[in-house]
C-alpha positions as CSV (number, residue, x, y, z in Angstrom):
1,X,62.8,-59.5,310.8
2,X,61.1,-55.9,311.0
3,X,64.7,-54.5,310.8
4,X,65.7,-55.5,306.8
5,X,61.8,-53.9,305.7
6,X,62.0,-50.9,307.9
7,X,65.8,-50.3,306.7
8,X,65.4,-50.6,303.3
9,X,62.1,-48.3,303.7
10,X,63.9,-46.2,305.7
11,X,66.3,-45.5,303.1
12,X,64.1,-45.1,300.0
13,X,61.8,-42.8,302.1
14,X,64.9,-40.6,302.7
15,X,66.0,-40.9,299.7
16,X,63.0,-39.4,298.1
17,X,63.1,-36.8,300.8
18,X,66.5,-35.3,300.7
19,X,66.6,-35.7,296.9
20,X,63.5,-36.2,294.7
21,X,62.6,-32.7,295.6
22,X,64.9,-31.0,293.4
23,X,63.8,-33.4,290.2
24,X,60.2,-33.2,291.0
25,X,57.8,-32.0,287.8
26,X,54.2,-32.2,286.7
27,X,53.5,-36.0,285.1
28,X,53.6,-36.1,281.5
29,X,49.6,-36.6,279.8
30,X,51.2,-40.5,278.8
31,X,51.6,-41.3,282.7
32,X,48.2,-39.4,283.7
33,X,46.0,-41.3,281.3
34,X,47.7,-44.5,282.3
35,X,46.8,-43.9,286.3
36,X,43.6,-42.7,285.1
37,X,43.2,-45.8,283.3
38,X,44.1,-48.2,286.3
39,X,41.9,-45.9,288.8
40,X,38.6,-45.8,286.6
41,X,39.2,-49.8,286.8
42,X,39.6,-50.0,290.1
43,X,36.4,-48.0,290.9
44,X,34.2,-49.8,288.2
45,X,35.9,-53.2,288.7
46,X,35.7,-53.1,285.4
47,X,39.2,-53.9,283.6
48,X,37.6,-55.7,279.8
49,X,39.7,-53.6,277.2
50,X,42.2,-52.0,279.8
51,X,45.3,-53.7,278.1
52,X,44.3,-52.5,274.5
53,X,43.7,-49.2,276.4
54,X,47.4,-49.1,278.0
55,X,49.1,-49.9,274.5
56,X,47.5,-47.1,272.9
57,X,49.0,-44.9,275.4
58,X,52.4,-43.2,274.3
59,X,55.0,-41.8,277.1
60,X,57.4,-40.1,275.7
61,X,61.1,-41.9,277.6
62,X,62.4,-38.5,278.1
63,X,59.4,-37.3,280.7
64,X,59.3,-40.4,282.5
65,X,60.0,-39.8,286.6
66,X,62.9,-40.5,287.9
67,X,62.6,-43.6,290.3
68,X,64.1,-44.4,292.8
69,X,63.9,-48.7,293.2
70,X,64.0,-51.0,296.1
71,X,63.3,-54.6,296.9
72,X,61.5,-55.4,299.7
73,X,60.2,-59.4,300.8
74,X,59.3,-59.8,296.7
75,X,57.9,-56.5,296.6
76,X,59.6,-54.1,293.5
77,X,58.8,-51.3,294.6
78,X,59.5,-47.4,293.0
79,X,58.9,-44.6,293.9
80,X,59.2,-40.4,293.0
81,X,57.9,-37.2,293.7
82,X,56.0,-34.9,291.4
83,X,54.7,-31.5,291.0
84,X,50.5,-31.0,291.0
85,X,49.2,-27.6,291.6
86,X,52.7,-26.7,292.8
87,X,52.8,-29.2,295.8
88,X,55.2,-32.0,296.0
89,X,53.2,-35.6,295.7
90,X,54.6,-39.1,295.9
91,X,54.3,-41.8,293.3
92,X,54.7,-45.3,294.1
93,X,54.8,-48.1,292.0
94,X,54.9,-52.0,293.7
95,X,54.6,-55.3,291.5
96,X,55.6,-58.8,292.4
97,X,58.8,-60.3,291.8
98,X,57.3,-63.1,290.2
99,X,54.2,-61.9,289.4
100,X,51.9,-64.3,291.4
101,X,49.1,-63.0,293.6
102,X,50.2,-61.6,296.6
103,X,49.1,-63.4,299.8
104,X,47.4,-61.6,302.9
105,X,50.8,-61.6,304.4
106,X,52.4,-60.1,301.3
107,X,49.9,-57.4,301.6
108,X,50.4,-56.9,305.1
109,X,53.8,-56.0,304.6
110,X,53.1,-53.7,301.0
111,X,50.8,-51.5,304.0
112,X,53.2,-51.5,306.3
113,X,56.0,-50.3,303.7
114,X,53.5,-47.7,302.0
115,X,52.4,-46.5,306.0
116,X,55.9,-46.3,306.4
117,X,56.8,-43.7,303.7
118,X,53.7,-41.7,304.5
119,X,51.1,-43.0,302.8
120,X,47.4,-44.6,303.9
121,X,47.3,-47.3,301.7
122,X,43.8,-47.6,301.1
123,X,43.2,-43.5,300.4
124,X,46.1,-42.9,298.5
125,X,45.8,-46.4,296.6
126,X,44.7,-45.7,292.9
127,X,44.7,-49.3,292.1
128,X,46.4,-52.4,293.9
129,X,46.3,-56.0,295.7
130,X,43.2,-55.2,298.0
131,X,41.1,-53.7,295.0
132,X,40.7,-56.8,293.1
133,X,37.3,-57.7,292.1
134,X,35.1,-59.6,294.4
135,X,36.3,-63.6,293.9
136,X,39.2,-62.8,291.6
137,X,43.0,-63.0,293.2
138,X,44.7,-60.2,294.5
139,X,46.5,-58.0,291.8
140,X,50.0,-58.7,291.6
141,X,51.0,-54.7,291.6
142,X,49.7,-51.7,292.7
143,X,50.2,-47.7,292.7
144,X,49.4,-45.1,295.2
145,X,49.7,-41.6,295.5
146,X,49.7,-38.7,298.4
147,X,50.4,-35.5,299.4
148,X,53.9,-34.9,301.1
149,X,53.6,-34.5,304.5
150,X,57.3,-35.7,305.7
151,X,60.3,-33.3,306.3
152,X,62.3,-32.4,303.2
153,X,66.3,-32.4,303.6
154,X,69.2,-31.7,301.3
155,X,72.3,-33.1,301.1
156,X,75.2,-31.6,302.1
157,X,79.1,-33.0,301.1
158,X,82.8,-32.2,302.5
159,X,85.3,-33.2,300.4
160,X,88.0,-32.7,302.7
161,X,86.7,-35.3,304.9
162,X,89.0,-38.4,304.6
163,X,86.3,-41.4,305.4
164,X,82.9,-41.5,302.8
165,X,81.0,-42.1,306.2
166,X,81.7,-38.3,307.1
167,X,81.7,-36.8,303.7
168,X,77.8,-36.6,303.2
169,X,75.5,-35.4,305.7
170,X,71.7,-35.5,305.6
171,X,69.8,-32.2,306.8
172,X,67.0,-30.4,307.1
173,X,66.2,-28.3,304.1
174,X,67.7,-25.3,304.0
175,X,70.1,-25.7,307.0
176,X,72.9,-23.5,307.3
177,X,76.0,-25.2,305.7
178,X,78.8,-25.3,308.6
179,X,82.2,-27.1,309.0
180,X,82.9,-27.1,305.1
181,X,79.6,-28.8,304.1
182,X,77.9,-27.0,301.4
183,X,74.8,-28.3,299.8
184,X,74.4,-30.5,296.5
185,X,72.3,-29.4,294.3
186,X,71.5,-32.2,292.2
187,X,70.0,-30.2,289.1
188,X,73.0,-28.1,289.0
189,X,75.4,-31.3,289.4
190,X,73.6,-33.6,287.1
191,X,74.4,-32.2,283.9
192,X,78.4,-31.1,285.2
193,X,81.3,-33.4,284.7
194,X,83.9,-34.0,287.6
């Protein structure tokens, strides 16, 4: 059973790696008051008036991160990289399928996926299931945030190659392109038509 949550992990975590890089930029002042919002609550325990708070809050569509989505056990889970002070940071977004509180085991797991990706869930945790108030139920989403500490890659494509297996390869950043790979460059390739 550890396979399916460690693959799918697996593959957002490299995902994120060997392409959110190149799309990474500071948070938009929208998406920064909102995680301020939800961490001041968090510390305080505090949350009267934090949905009248979150409406007021305008995010312009057009600088929202680029996510990149998975579902994991009834976990939705998101996640991106940003800029801050020049240094590449992850954002990740979890909620509940359904929406119910999560149980100890459905936590459990949410650690375990967040560990997996790099994170300490508790540290990088700016609000989430294990920050509920004393006697209230767990929240039914959370969001963390940490410093990238993981190896970046690129991505690397051969066209002549015959199989889609073959054609991409995943490596190191800045690896020397050999065999007819070259890198893709997705901010050059997103705005190009084929």
């Amino acid at each position: 059973m550890d396979f399916g949550w460690k693959k799918k992990a697996e593959r957002l975590r490299m995902v994120i790696l060997s392409g959110g890089h190149q799309m990474a930029k500071e948070l938009p002042p929208g998406m920064l008051k909102i995680l301020a919002l939800f961490e001041r609550v968090h510390k305080s325990g505090d949350g009267r008036g934090l949905q009248e708070e979150l409406a007021s809050v305008k995010v312009d569509e057009q600088d929202r991160p680029l996510w990149e989505p998975v579902e994991i056990y009834g976990w939705k889970i998101q996640a991106t990289f940003y800029l801050q002070n020049g240094q590449l940071w992850w954002l990740v977004h979890a909620a509940r399928r359904n929406e119910s509180a999560p149980s100890a085991k459905d936590i459990a797991l949410l650690d375990k996926i967040l560990e997996h990706l790099g994170a300490d869930p508790k540290r990088g945790m700016i609000i989430g299931p294990s920050s509920s108030p004393t006697g209230e139920p767990p929240l039914p989403f959370g969001w963390w945030t940490w410093f990238n500490t993981g190896q970046l890659y690129e991505i690397q494509v051969n066209k002549d190659k015959k199989k889609d297996k073959v054609k991409i390869r995943i490596v190191p950043l800045g690896a020397r392109e050999t065999d007819g790979y070259q890198s893709l460059d997705a901010l050059d390739k997103k705005g190009s038509q084929s």
